[in-house]
C-alpha positions as MATLAB code, in Angstrom:
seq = 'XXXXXXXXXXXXXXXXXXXXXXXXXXXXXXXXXXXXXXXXXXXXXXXXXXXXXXXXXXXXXXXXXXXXXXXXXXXXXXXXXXXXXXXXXXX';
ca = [
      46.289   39.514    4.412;
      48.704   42.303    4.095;
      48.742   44.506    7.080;
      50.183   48.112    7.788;
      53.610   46.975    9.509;
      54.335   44.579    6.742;
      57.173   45.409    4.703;
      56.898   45.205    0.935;
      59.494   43.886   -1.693;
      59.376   42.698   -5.480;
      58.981   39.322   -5.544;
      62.376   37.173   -6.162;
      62.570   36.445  -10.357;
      60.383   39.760  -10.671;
      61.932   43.150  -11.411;
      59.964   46.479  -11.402;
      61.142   48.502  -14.132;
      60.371   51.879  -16.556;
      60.119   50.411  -20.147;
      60.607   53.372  -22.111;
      59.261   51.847  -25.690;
      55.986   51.289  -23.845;
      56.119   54.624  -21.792;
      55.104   52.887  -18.758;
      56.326   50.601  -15.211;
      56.077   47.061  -16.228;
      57.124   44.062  -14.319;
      59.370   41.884  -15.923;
      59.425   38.155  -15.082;
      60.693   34.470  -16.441;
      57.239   34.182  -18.205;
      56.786   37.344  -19.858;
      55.984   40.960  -18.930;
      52.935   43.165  -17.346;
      52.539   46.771  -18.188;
      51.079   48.686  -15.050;
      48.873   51.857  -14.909;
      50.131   54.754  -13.388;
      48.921   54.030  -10.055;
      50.494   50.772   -9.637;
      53.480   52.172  -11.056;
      53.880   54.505   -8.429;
      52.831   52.159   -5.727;
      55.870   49.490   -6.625;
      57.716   52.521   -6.956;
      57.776   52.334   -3.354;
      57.780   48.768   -2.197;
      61.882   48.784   -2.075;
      61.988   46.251    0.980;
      62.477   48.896    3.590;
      59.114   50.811    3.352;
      55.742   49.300    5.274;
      53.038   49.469    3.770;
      51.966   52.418    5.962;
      54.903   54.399    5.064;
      54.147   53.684    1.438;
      50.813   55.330    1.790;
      51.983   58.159    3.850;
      54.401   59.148    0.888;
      51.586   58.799   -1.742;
      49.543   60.776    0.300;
      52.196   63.229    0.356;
      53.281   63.395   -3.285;
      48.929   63.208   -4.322;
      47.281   65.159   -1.544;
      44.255   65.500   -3.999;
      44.187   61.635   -3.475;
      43.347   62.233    0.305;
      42.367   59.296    2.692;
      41.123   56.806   -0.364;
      44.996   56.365   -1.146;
      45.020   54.393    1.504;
      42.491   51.615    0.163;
      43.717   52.314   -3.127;
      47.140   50.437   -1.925;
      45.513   47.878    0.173;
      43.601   46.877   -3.003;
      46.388   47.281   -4.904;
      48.572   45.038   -2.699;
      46.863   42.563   -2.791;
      46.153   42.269   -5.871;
      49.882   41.899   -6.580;
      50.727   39.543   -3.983;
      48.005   37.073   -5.081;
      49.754   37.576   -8.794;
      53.077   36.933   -6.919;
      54.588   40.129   -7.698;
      55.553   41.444   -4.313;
      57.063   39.641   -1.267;
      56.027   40.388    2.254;
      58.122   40.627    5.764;
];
C-alpha cells in the first residue's frame, strides 16, 4: 500500500516521456509503450524521486484548485494502479 510519506519514482527500465506524434505522456518500456490520459500524465509528471506522495497532491491541488479534496484519491487510485503495472518505484 502506498502511503503519504512514500516517495515516488519511475520504475527502473521505464521512462515517462511527452510523445509528441501521439500528443500525449506515454511510458516507454523494454516491452512496448502506454499512452496515459491527462491525469496520469500530470501525476508522473511529478513522481521525480524527491516528491511524496503528499507533496505530489499538494501541487495538483495547487495547479487544479477546481479539483479540490478528490485530487487526493484521484492519486491514491492512480498510484496504485501504476505500481501494480510496475511503472513507479516506491521509497
Amino acid at each position: 500500500m502506498i502511503e503519504n510519506h512514500h516517495i515516488i519514482n519511475i520504475a527502473p527500465l521505464h521512462r515517462f516521456q511527452w510523445e509528441e506524434a501521439q500528443q500525449c505522456f506515454v511510458i516507454l518500456y523494454p516491452e512496448g509503450m502506454v499512452q496515459l490520459n491527462p491525469t496520469a500524465g500530470e501525476i508522473l509528471r511529478r513522481c521525480d524521486g524527491q516528491r511524496c506522495v503528499t507533496d505530489i497532491v499538494r501541487d495538483l491541488q495547487n495547479t487544479f484548485p477546481e479539483g479540490g479534496n478528490a485530487i487526493a484519491a484521484d492519486v491514491s487510485d492512480f498510484l496504485e494502479a501504476a505500481q501494480e503495472h510496475g511503472w513507479i518505484s516506491i521509497k
